[in-house]
KEMI-886230 format. One line per field, with one value per residue: residue number from 1; residue in three letters; z, y, x of N, C-alpha, C, CB in turn. Coordinates in nm, 4 decimals, padded with zeros to 6 digits, always signed. Atoms other than C-alpha are relative to their C-alpha. Last residue first. Glycine has a CB too. Example, Ala and Ser with C-alpha at 12.3 -4.5 7.8 and 13.67 -1.06 7.14 Angstrom:
% KEMI-886230
k (2;1)
r (SER;ALA)
n.c3 (-00.0060;+00.0000)
n.c2 (-00.1190;-00.1190)
n.c1 (-00.0820;+00.0890)
ca.c3 (+00.7140;+00.7800)
ca.c2 (-00.1060;-00.4500)
ca.c1 (+01.3670;+01.2300)
c.c3 (+00.0730;+00.0000)
c.c2 (+00.1090;+00.1200)
c.c1 (-00.0770;+00.0900)
cb.c3 (-00.1415;+00.1246)
cb.c2 (+00.0462;+00.0027)
cb.c1 (+00.0414;-00.0992)
This chain:
% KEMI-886230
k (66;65;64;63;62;61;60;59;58;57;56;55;54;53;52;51;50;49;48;47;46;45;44;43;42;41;40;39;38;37;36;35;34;33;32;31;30;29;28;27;26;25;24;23;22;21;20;19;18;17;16;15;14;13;12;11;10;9;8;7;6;5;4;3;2;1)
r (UNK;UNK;UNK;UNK;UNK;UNK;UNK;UNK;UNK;UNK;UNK;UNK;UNK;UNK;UNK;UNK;UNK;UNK;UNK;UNK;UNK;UNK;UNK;UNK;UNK;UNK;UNK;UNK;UNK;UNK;UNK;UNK;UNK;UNK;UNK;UNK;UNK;UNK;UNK;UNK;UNK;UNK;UNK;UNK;UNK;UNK;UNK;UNK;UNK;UNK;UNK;UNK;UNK;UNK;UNK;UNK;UNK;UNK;UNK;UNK;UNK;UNK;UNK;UNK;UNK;UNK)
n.c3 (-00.0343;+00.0290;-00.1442;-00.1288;-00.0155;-00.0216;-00.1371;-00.0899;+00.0088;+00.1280;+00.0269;-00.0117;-00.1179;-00.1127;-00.0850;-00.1283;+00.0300;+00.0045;-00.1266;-00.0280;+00.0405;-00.0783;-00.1538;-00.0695;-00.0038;+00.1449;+00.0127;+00.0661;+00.1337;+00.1104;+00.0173;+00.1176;+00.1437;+00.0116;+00.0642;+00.1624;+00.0643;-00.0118;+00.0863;+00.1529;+00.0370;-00.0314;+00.1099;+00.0515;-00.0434;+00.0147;+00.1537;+00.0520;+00.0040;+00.0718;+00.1469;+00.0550;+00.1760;+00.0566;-00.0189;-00.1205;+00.0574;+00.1196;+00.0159;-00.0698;+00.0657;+00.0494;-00.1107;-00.0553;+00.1044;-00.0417)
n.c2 (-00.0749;-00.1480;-00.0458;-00.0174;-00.0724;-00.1527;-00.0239;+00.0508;-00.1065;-00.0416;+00.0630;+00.1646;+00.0493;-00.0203;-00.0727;+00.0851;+00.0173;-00.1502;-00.1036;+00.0543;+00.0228;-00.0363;+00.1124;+00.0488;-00.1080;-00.0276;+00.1517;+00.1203;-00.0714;-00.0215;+00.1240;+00.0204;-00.0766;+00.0007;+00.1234;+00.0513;-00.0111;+00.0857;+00.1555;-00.0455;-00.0536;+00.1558;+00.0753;-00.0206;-00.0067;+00.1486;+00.0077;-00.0390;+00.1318;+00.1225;-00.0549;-00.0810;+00.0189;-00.0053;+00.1664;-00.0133;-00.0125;+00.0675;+00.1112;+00.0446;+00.0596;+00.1387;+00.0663;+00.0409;+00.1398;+00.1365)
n.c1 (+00.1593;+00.0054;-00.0979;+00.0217;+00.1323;-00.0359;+00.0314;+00.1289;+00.0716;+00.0859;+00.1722;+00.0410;+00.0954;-00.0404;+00.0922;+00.0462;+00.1366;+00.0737;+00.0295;+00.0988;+00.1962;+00.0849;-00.0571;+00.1555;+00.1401;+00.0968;+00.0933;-00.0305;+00.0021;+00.1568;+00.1360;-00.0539;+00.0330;+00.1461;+00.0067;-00.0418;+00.1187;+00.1381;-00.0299;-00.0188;+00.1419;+00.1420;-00.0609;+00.0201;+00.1355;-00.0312;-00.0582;+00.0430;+00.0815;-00.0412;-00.0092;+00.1383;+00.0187;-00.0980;-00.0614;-00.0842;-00.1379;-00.0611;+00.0503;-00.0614;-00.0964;-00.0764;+00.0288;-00.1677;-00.0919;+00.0228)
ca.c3 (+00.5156;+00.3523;+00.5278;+00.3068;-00.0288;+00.0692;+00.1456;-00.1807;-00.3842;-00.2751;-00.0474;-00.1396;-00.2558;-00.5162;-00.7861;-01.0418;-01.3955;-01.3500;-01.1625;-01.4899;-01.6523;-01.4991;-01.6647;-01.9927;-02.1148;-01.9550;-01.6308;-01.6646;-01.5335;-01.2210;-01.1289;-01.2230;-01.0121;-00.6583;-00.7611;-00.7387;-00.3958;-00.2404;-00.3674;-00.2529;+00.1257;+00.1376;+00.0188;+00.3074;+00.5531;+00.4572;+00.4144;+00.7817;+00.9094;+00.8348;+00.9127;+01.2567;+01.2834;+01.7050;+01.8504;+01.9093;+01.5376;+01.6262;+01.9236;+01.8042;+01.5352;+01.7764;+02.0125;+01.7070;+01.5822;+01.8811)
ca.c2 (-00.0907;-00.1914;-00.5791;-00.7328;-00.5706;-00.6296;-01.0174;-01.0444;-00.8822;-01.1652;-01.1404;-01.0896;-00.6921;-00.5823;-00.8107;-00.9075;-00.7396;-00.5721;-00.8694;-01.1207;-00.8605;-00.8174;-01.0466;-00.8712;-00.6499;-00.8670;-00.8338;-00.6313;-00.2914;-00.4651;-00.6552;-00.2665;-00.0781;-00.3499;-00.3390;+00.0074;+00.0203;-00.1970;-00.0562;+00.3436;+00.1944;+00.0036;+00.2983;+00.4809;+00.2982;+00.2373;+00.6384;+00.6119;+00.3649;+00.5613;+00.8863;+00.7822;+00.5798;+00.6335;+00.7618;+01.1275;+01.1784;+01.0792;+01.2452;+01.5438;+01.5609;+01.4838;+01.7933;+01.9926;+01.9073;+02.0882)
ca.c1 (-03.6375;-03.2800;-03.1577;-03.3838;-03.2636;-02.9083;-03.0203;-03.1299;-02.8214;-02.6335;-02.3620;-02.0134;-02.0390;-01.7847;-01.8939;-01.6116;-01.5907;-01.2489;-01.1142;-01.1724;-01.0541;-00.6803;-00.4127;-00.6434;-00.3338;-00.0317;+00.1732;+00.4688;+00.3100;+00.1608;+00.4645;+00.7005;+00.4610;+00.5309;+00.9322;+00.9067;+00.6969;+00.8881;+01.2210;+01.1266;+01.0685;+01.3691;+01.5924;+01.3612;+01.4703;+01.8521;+01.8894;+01.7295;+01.9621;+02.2550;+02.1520;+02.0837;+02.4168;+02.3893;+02.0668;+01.9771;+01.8154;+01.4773;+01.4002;+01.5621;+01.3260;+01.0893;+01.1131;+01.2213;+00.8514;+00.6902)
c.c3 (-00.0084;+00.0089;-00.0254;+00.0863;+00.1285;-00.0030;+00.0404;+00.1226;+00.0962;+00.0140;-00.1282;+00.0341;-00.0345;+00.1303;+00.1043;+00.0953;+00.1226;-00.0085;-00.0397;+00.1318;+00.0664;-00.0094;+00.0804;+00.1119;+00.0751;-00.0290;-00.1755;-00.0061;-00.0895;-00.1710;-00.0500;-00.0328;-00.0860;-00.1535;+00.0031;-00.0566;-00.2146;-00.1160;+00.0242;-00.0340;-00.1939;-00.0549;-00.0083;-00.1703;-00.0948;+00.0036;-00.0334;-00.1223;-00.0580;-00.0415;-00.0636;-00.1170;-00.0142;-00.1706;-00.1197;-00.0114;+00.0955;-00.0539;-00.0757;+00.0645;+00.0872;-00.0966;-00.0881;+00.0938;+00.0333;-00.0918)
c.c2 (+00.1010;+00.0228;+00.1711;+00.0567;+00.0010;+00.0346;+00.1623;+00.0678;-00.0002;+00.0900;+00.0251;-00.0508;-00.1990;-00.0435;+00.0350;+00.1051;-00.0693;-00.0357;+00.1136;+00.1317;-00.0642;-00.0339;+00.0725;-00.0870;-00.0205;+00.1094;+00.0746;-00.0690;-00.1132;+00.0048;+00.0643;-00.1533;-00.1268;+00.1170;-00.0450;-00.1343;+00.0118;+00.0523;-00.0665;-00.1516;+00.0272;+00.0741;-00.1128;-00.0322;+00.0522;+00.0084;-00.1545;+00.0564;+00.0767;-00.0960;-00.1183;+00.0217;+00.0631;-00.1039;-00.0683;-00.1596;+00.0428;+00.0011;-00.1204;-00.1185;-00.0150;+00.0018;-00.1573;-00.0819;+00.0223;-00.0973)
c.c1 (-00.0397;-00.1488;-00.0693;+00.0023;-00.0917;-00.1461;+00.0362;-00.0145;-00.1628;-00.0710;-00.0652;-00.1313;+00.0034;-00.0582;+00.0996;-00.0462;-00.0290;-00.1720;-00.0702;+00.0060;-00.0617;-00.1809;-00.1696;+00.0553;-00.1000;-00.1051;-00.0925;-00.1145;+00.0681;+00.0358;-00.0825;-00.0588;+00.0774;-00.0422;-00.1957;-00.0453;+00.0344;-00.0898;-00.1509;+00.0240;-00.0061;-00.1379;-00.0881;+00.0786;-00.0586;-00.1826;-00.0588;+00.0197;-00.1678;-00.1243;+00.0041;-00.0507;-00.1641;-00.0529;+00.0976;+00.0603;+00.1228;+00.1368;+00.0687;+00.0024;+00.1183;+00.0504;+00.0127;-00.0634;+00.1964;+00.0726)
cb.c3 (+00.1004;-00.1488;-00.0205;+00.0340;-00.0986;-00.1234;+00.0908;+00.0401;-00.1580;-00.0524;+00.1031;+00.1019;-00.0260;-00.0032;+00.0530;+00.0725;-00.1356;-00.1639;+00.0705;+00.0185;-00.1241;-00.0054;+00.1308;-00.1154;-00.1182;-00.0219;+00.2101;+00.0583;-00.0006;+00.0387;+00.1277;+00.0061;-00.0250;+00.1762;+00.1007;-00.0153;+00.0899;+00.1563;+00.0863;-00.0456;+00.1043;+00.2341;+00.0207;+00.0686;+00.1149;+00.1463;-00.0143;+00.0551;+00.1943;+00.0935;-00.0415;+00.0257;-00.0673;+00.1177;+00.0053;+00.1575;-00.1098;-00.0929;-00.0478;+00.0466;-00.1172;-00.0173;+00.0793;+00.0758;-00.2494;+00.0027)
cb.c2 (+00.0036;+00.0462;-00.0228;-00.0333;-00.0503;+00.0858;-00.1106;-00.1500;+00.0121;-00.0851;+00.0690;-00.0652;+00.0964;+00.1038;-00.0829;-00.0962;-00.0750;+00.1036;+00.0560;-00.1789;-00.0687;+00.1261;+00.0758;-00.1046;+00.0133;-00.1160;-00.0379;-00.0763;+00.1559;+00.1888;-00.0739;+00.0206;+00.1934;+00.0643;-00.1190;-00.0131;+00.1611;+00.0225;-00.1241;+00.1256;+00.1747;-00.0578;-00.0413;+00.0727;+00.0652;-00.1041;+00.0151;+00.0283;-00.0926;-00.0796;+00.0952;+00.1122;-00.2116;-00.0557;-00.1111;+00.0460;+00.1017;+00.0371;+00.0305;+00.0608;+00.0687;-00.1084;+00.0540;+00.1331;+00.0459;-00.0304)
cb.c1 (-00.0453;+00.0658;+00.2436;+00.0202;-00.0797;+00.1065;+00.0866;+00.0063;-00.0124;-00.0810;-00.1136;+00.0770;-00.2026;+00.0105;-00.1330;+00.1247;-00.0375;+00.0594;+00.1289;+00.0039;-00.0541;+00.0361;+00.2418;-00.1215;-00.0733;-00.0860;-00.1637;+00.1015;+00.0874;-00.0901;-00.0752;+00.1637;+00.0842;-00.0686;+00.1211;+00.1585;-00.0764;-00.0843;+00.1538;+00.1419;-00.0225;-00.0423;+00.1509;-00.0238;-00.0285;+00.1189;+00.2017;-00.0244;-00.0019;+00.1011;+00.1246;-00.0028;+00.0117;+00.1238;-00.1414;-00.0961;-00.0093;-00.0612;-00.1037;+00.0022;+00.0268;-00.0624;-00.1588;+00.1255;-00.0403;-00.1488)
């Protein structure tokens, strides 16, 4: 079944081309996304590491759990 779409896929003209270009893209996003985190400072993050995961208040969780 996977010849079925790798043929598919690699019946339409510059094929190679635009999938080298597709995945060159892909690999840069996610570089340049690591190399923002890993530049930013020691404590850029803290206030996020100590912030509640849940937006309501703890109240209406206890309510809501019978």
């Amino acid at each position: 079944m996977l010849k079925y779409y790798k043929e598919f896929f690699s019946q339409y003209e510059y094929a190679s081309l635009l999938q080298t270009l597709t995945l060159i893209g892909f690999i840069l996003v996610f570089v340049t996304i690591f190399i923002k985190v890993i530049k930013r400072p020691k404590g850029y993050y803290k206030d996020n590491e100590s912030a509640a995961l849940d937006l309501e208040p703890e109240e209406n969780e206890k309510n809501n759990t019978k």
